[in-house]
VEXLUM-824047 format. One record per residue (C-alpha): residue number from 1; residue in three letters; x, y, z. Coordinates in pm, 1 decimal, padded with zeros to 6 digits. Example, Ala and Ser with C-alpha at 12.3 -4.5 7.8 and 13.67 -1.06 7.14 Angstrom:
[atom 1, 'ALA', [01230.0, -00450.0, 00780.0]];
[atom 2, 'SER', [01367.0, -00106.0, 00714.0]];
***
This chain:
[atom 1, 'UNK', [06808.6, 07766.3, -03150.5]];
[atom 2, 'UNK', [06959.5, 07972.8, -03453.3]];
[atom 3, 'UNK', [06764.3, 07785.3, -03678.6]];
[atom 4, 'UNK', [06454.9, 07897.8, -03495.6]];
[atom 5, 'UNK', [06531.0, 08235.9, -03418.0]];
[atom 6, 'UNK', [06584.2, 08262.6, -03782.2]];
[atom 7, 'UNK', [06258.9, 08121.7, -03931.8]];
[atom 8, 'UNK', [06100.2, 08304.2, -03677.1]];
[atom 9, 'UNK', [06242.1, 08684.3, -03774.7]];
[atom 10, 'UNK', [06139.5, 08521.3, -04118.6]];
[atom 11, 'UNK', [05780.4, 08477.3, -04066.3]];
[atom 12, 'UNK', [05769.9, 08783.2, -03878.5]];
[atom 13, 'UNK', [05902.0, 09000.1, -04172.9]];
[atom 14, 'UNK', [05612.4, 08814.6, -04408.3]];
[atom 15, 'UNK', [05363.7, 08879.8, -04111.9]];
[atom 16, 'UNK', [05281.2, 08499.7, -04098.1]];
[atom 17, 'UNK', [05175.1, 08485.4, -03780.8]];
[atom 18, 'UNK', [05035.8, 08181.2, -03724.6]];
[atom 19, 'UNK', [05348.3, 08049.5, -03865.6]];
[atom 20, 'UNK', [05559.6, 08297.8, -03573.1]];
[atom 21, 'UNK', [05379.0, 08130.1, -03296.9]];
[atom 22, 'UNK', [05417.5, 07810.1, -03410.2]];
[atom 23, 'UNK', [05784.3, 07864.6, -03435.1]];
[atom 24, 'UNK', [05781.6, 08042.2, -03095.1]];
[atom 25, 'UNK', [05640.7, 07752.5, -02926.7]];
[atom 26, 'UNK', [05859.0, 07520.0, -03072.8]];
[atom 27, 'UNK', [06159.8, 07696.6, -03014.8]];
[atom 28, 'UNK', [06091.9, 07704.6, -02586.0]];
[atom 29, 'UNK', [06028.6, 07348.2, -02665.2]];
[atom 30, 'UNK', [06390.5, 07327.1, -02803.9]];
[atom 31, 'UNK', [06494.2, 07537.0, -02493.7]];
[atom 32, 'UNK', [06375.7, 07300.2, -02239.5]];
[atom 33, 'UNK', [06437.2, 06987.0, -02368.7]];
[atom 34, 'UNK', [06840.7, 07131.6, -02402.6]];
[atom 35, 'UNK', [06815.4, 07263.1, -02044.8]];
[atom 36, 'UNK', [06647.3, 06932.3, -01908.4]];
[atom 37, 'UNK', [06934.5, 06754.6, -02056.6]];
[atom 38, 'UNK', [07179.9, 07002.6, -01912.6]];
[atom 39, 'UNK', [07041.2, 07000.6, -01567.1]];
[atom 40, 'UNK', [07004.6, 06564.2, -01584.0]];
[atom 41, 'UNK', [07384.0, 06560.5, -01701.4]];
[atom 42, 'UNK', [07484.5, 06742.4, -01372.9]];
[atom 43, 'UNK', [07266.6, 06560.5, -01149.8]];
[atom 44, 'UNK', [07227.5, 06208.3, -01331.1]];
[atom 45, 'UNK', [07541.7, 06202.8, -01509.5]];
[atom 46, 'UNK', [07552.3, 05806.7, -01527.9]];
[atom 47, 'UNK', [07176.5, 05731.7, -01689.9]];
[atom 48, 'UNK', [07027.2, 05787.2, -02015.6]];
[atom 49, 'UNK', [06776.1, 06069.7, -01912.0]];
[atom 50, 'UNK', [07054.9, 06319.8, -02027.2]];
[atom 51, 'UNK', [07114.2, 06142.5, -02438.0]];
[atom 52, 'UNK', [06669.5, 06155.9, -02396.9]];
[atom 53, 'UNK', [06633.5, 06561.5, -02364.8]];
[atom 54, 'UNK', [06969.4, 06594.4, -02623.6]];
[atom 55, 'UNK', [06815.3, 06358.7, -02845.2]];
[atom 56, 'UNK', [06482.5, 06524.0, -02881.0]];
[atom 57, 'UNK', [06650.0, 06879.4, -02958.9]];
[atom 58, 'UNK', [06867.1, 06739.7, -03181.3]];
[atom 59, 'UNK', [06525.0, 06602.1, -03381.2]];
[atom 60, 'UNK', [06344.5, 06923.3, -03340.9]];
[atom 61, 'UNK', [06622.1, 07099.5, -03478.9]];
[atom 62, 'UNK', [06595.1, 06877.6, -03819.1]];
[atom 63, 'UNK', [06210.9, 06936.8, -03780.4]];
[atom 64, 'UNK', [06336.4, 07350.5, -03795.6]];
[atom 65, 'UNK', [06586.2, 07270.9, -04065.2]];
[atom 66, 'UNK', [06332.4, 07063.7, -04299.5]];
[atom 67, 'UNK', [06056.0, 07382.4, -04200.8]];
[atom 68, 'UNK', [06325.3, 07667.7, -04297.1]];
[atom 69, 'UNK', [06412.3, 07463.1, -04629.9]];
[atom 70, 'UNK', [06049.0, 07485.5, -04743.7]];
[atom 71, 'UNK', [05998.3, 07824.2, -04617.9]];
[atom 72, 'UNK', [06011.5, 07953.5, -05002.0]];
[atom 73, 'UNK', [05735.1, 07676.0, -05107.4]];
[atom 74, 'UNK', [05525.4, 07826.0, -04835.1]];
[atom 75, 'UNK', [05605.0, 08188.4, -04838.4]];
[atom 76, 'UNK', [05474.5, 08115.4, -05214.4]];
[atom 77, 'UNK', [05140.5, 07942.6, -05134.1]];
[atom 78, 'UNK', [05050.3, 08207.4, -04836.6]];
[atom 79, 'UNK', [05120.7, 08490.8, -05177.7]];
[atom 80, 'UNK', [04906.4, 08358.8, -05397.7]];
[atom 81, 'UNK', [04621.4, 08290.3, -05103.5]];
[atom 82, 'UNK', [04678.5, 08620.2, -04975.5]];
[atom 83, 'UNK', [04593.2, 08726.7, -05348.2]];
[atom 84, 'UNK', [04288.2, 08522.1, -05366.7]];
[atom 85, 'UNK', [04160.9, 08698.9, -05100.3]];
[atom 86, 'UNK', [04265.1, 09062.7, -05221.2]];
[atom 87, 'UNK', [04035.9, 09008.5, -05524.7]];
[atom 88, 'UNK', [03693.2, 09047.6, -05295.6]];
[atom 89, 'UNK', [03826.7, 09363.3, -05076.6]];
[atom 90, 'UNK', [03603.4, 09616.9, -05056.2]];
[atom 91, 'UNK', [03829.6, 09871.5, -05282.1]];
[atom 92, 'UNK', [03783.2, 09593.3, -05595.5]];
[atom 93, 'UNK', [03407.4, 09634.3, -05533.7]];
[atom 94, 'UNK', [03432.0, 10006.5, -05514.1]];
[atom 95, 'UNK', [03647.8, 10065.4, -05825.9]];
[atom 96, 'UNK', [03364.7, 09850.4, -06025.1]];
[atom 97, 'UNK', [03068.7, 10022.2, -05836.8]];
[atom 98, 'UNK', [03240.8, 10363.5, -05966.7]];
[atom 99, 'UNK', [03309.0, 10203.6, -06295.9]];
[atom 100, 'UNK', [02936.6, 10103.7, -06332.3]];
[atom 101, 'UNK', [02839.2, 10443.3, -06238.1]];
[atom 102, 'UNK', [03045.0, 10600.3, -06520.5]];
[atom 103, 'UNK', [02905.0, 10416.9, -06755.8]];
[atom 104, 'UNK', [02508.9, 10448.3, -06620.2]];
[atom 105, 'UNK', [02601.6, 10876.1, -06664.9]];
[atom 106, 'UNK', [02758.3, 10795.4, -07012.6]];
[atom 107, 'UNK', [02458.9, 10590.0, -07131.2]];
[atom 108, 'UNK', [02224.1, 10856.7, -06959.9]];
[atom 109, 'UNK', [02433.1, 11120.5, -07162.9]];
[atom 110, 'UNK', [02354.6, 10959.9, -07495.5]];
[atom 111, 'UNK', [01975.3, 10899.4, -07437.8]];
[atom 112, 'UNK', [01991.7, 11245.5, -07381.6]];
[atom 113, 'UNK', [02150.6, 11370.0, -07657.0]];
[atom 114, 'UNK', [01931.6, 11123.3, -07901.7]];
[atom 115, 'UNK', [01659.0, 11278.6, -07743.5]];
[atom 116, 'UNK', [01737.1, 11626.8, -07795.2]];
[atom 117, 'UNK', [01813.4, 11530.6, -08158.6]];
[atom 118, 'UNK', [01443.4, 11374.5, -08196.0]];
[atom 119, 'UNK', [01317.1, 11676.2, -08038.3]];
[atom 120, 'UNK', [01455.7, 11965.2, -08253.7]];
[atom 121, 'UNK', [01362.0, 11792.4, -08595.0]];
[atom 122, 'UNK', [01013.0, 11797.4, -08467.2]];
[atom 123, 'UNK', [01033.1, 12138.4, -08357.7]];
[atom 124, 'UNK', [01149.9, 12253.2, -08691.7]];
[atom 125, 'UNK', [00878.1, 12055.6, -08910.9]];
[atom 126, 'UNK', [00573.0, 12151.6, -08645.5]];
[atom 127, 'UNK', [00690.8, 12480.3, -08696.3]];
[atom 128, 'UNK', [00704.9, 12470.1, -09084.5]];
[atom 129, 'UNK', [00395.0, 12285.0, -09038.1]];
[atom 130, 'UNK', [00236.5, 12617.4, -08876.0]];
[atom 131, 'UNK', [00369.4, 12836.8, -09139.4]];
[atom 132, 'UNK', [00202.9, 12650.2, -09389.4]];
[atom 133, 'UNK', [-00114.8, 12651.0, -09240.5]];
[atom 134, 'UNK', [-00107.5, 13010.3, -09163.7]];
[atom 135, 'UNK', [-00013.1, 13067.8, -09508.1]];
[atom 136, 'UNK', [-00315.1, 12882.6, -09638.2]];
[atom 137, 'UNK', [-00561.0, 13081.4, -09405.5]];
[atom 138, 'UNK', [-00415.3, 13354.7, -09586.5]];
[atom 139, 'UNK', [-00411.7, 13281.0, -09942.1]];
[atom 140, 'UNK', [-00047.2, 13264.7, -09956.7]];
[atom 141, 'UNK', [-00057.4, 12929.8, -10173.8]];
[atom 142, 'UNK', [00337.3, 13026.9, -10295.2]];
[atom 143, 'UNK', [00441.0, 13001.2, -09932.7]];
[atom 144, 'UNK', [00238.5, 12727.3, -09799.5]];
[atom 145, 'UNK', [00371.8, 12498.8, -10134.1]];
[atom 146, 'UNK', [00768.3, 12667.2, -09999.1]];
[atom 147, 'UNK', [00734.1, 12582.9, -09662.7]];
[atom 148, 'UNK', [00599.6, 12229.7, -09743.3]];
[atom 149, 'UNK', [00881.0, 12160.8, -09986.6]];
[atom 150, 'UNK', [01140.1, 12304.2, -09731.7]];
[atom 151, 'UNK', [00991.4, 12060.3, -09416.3]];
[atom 152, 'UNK', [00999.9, 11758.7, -09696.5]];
[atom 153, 'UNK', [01344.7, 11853.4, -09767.4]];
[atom 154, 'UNK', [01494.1, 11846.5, -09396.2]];
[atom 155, 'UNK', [01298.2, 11542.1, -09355.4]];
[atom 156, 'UNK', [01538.2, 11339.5, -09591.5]];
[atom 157, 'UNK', [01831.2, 11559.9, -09511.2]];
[atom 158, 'UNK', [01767.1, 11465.2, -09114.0]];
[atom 159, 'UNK', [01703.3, 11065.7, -09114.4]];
[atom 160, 'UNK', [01870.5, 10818.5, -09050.6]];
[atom 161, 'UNK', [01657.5, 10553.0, -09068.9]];
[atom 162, 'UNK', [01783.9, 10452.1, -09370.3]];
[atom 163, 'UNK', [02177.0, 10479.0, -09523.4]];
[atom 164, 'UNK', [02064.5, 10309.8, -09842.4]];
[atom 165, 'UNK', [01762.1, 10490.9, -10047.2]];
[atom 166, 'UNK', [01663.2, 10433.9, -10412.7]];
[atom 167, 'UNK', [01759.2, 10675.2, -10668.9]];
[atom 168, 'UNK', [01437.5, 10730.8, -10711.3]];
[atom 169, 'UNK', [01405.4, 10916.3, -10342.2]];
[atom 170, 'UNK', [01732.8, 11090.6, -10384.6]];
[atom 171, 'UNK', [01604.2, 11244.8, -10730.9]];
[atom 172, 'UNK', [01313.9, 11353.4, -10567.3]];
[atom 173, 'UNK', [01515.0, 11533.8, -10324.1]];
[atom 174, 'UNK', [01710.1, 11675.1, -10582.3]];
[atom 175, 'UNK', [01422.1, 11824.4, -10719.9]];
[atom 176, 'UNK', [01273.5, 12003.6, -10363.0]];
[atom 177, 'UNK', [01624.3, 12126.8, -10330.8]];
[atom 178, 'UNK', [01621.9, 12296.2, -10665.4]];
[atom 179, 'UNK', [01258.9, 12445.9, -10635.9]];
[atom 180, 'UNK', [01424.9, 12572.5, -10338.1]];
[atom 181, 'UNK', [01707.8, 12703.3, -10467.7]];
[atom 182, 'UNK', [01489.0, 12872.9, -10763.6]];
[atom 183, 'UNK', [01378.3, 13144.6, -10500.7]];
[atom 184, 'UNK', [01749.2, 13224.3, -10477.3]];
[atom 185, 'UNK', [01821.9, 13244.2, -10836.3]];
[atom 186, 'UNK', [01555.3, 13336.4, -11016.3]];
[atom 187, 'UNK', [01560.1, 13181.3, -11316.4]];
[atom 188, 'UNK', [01966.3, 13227.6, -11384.8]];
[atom 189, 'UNK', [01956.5, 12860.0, -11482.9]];
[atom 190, 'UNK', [01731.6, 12520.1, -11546.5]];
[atom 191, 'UNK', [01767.2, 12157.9, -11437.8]];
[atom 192, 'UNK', [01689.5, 11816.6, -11625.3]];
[atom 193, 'UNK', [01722.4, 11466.7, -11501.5]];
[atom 194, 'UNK', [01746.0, 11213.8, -11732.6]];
[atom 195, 'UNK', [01707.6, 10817.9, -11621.9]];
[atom 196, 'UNK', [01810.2, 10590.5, -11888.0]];
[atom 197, 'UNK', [01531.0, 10326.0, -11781.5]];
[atom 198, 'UNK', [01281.9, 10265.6, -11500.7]];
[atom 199, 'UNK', [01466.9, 09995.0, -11403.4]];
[atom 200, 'UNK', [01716.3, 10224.9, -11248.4]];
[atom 201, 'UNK', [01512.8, 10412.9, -11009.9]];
[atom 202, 'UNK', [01446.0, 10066.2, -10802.6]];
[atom 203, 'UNK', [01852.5, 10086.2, -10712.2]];
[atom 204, 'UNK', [01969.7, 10211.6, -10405.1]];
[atom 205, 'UNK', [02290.2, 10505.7, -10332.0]];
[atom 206, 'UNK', [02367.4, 10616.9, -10051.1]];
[atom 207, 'UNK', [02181.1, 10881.4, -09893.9]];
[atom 208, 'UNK', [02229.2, 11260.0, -09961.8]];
[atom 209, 'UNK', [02537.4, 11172.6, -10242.8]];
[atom 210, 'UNK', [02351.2, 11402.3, -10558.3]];
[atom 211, 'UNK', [02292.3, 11707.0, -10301.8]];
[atom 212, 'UNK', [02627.2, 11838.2, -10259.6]];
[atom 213, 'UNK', [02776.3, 11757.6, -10613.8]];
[atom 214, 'UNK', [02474.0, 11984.4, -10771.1]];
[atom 215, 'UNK', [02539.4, 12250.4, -10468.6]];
[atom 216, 'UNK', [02883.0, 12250.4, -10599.3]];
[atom 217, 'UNK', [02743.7, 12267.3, -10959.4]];
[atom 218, 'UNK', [02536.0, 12602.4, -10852.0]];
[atom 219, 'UNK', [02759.3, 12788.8, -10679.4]];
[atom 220, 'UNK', [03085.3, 12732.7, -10816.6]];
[atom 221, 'UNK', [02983.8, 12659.0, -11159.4]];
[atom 222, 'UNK', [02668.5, 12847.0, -11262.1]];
[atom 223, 'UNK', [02633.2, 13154.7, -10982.0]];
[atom 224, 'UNK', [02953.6, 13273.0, -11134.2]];
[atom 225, 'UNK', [02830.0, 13278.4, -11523.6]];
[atom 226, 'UNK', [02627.2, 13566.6, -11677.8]];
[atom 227, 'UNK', [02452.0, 13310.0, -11932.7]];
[atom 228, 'UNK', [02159.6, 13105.7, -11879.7]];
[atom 229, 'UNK', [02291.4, 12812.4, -11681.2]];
[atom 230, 'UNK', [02149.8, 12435.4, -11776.9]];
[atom 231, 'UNK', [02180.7, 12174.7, -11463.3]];
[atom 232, 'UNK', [02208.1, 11820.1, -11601.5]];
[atom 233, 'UNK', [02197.4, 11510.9, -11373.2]];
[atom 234, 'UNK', [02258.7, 11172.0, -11608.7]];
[atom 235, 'UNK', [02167.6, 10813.6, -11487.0]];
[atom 236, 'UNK', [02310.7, 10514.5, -11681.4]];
[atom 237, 'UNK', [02361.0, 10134.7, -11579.1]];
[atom 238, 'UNK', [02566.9, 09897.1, -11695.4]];
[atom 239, 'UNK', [02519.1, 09531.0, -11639.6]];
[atom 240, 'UNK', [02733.7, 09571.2, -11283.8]];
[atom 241, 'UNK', [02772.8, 09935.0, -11241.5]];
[atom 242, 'UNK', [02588.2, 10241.5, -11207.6]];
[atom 243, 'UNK', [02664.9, 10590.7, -11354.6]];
[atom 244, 'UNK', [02553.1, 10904.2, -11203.9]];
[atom 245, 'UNK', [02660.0, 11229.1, -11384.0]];
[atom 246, 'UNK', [02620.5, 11567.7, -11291.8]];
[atom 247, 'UNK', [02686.2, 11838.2, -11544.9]];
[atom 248, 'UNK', [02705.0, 12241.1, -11571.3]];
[atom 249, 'UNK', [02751.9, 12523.3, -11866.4]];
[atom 250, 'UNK', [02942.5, 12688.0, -11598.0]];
[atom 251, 'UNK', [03267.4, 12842.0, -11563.5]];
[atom 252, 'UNK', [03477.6, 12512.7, -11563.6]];
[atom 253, 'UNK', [03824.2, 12501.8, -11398.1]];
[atom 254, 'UNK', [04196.2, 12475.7, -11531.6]];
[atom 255, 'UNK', [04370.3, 12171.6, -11576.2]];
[atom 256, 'UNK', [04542.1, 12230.6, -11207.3]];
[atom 257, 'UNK', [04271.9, 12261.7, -11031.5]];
[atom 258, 'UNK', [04104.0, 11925.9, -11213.3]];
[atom 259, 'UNK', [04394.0, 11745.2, -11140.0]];
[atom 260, 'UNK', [04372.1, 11838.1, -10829.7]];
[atom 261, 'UNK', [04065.0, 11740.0, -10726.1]];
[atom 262, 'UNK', [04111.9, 11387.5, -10917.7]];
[atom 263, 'UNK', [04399.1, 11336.7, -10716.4]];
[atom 264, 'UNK', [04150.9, 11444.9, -10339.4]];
[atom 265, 'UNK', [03900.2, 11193.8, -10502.8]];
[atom 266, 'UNK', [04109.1, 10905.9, -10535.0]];
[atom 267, 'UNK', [04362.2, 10947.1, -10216.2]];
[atom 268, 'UNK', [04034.0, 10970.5, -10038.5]];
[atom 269, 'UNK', [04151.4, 11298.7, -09854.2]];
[atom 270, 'UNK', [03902.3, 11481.9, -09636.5]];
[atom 271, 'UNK', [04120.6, 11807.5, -09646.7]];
[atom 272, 'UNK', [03825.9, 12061.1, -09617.3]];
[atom 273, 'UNK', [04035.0, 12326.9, -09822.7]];
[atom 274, 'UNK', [03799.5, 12549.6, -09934.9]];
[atom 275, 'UNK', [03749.4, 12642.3, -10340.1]];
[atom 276, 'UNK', [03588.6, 12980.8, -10439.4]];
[atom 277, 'UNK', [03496.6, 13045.9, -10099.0]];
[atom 278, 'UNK', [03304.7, 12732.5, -10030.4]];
[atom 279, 'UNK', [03450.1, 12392.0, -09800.5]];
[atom 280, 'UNK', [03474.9, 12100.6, -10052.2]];
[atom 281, 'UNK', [03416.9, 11891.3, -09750.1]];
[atom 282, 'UNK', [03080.9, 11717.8, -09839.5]];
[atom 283, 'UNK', [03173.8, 11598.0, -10171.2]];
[atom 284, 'UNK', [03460.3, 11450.5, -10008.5]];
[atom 285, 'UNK', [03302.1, 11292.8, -09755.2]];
[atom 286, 'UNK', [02994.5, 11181.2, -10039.9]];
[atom 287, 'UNK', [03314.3, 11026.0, -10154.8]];
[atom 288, 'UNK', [03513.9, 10824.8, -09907.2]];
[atom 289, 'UNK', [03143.2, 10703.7, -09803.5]];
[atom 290, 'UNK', [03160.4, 10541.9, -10179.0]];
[atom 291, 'UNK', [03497.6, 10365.6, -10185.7]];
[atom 292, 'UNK', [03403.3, 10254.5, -09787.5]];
[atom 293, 'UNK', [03104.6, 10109.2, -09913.1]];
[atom 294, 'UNK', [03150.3, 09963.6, -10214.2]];
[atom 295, 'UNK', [03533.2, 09928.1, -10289.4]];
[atom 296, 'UNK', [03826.0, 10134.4, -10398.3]];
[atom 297, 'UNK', [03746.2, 10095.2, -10768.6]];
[atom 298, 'UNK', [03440.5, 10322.2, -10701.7]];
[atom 299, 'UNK', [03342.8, 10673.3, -10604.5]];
[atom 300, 'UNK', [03388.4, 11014.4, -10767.4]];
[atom 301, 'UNK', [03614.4, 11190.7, -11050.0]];
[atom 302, 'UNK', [03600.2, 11529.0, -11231.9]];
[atom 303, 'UNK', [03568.3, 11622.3, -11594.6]];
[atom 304, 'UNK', [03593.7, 11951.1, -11662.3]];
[atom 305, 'UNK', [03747.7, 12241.4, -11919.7]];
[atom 306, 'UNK', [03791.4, 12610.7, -11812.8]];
[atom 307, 'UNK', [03492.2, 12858.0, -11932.2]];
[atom 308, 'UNK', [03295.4, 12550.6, -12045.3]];
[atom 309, 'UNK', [03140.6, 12360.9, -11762.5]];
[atom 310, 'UNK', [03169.8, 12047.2, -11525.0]];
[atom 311, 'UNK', [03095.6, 11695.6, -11531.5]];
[atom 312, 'UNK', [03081.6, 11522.4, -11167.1]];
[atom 313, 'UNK', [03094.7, 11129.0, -11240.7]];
[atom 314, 'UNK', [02967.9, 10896.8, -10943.4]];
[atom 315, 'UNK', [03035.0, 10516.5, -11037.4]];
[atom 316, 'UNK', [02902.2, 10292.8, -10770.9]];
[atom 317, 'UNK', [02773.6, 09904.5, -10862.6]];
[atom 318, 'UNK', [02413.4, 09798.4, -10898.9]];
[atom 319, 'UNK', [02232.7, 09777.0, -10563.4]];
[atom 320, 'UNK', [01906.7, 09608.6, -10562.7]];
[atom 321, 'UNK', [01674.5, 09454.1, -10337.4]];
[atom 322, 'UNK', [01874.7, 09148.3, -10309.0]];
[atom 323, 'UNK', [02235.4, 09255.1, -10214.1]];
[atom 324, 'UNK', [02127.0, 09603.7, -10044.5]];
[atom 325, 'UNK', [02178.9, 09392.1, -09713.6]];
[atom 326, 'UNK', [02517.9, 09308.7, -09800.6]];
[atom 327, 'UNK', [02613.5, 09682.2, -09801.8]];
[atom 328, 'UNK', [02391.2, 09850.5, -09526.8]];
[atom 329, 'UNK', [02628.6, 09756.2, -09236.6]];
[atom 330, 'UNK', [02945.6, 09933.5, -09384.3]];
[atom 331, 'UNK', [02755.6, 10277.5, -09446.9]];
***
């Protein structure tokens, strides 16, 4: 009887109730069979009826014994089951469902957004696009030929269809941005490219990396100068490597300040402090794009000497048609 009472409170506490009743039943089973063999003691004390009704407790207590001992093993197994059916309750279902939803907003979010980035380029160049025209109708041929250099130029500047372009494209750039720049200063200085071959306009840079050094070249360099200024962008290859060089007669910088910047360039820092007013952030960035894409043993360094100019050395390797694949995916 202890034995049951015991499993019972047990299977109670665990809320196994089909276990309980079981238990239940077998424990009035225990109770009559002990007060059959009572009652048959008192009234047939001299047959065997009394040892039948003891006996058959006495086994069903062993049966509650042997249940209680594997009480753990089942306790266990009803767990794990009870688990098993957890994992398809509604609140799983509703925690996903949510989930899913989060992630439908998200994605609708960034469609969004890409749109709204499509759309404003478009605005910008139909707009140029007007001005031009207008300016034709008028006879304006100096603004038309601006406004059709300036939509060229945010064309490259905005696209990303490509992170790889030929030198060739990024010299052309180069040269709207300075016919651009020329109706800021006048004719304060002059630019020449030089390309040691043909050959060498078939490799590929990375996009928009001769823009900022020869922004950097014009304002802190040659705005600050009362001479004529002279712009110089050099392209040399070796065998394996490719040397772009961007010069200036400008004012130059101190050996501090060189070191300096050697020392940004090859720690790779994006530390945005700002020389002569301006953020050095984009030639720093033109620069960690470099060494990401090709290698540490690449990117940018300084040459310069105070009062005499600036040279701006990019050293990337050769990228042609064949292993501009190979590079595309890390830009």
């Amino acid at each position: 009887m202890f034995f049951s009472c015991l499993v019972c409170a047990l299977s109670e506490a665990k809320g196994m109730m089909k276990y309980m009743k079981m238990v239940v039943v077998l424990s009035w089973i225990e109770i009559l069979l002990i007060g059959g063999g009572i009652l048959c003691g008192f009234l047939i004390p001299a047959s065997f009826v009394p040892v039948f009704f003891f006996g058959g407790a006495f086994l069903l207590a062993v049966f509650l014994l042997i249940l209680l001992y594997h009480q753990k093993n089942i306790m266990k197994f009803l767990i794990m089951e009870n688990k098993k059916k957890n994992t398809g309750k509604p609140q799983s279902v509703y925690w996903e469902e949510d989930e899913s939803r989060k992630l439908e907003v998200m994605k609708k979010r960034v469609e969004l957004y890409t749109l709204q980035s499509q759309i404003n380029p478009h605005f910008l160049y139909n707009t140029l696009d007007s001005i031009r025209g207008r300016a034709l109708l008028d006879g304006n041929r100096e603004i038309a030929s601006m406004t059709e250099v300036l939509s060229r130029f945010f064309r490259y500047c905005i696209s990303y269809e490509e992170s790889l372009v030929k030198i060739r494209e990024e010299i052309s750039h180069i040269r709207d941005y300075y016919y651009i720049q020329k109706y800021r200063f006048e004719d304060r200085f002059d630019m020449e490219i030089e390309v040691e071959s043909q050959e060498i306009y078939e490799y590929y840079v990375p996009r928009m990396t001769l823009q900022p050094l020869v922004e950097n070249a014009m304002i802190h360099g040659l705005e600050k100068v009362n001479r004529k200024g002279l712009l110089k962008i050099r392209c040399i290859a070796t065998e394996k490597k490719v040397v772009l060089t961007v010069s200036d007669n400008g004012v130059g910088m101190d050996a501090e300040e060189l070191t300096r910047l050697n020392r940004q360039m090859e720690g790779m820092l994006l530390s945005g402090k700002k020389r002569g007013g301006h953020s050095g952030i984009a030639v720093s960035n033109v620069n960690a794009r470099i060494k990401l894409t090709f290698g540490e043993e690449y990117g940018i360094r300084y040459r310069s000497m105070e009062n005499a100019g600036t040279d701006v050395e990019v050293l990337i390797p050769v990228v042609d048609d064949f292993v501009r694949v190979r590079y595309e995916d890390r830009i």
